[in-house]
C-alpha positions in Angstrom: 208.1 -168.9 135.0 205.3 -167.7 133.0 205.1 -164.2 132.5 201.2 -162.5 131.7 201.4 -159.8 129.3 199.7 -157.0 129.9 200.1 -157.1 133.5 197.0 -156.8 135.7 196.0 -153.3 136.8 193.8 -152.2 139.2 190.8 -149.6 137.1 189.9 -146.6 139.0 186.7 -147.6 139.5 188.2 -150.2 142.0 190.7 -147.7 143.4 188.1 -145.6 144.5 185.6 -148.2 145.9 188.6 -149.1 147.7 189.5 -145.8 149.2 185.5 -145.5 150.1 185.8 -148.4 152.5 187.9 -146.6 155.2 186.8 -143.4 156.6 190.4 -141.1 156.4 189.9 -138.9 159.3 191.5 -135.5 159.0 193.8 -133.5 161.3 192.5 -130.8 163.7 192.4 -127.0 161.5 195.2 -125.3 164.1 197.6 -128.3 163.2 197.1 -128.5 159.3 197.5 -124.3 159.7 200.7 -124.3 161.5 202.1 -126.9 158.9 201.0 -124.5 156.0 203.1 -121.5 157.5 205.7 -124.2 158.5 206.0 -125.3 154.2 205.1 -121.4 153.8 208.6 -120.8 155.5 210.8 -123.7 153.9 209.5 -122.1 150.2 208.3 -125.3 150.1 204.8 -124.5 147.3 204.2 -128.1 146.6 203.9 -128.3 150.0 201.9 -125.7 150.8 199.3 -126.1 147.8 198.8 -129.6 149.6 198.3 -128.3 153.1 196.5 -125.8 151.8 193.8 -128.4 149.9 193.3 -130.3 153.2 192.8 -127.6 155.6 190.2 -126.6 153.3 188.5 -130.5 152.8 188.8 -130.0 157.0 187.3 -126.9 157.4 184.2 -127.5 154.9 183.9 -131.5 154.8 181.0 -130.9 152.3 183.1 -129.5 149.7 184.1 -132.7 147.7 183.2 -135.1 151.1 180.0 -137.3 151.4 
């Protein structure tokens, strides 16, 4: 077996042209809101900082969306 060294990576460049081919719709507000007090409740603040982010990219798809 012959082995290539480096191995090939994918640039960034690529893994966002990627991500820009599929439209990622987001959950309704209410449900993305009652998961927030749900991480909000376990203590869970990774959690929560994430919910938090996409009920805000939901709520204002301009902010950050085109």
């Amino acid at each position: 077996m012959k082995k290539k060294w480096p191995v090939p990576r994918p640039t960034e460049h690529a893994a966002l042209r990627a991500v820009c081919r599929s439209a990622r719709p987001l959950p309704p507000v209410p449900a993305l809101m009652a998961a927030l007090l749900d991480a909000y409740e376990r203590r869970d603040l990774e959690g929560a900082c994430l919910t938090a982010h996409r009920v805000v990219r939901a709520a204002a798809p301009e902010v950050g969306e085109t």
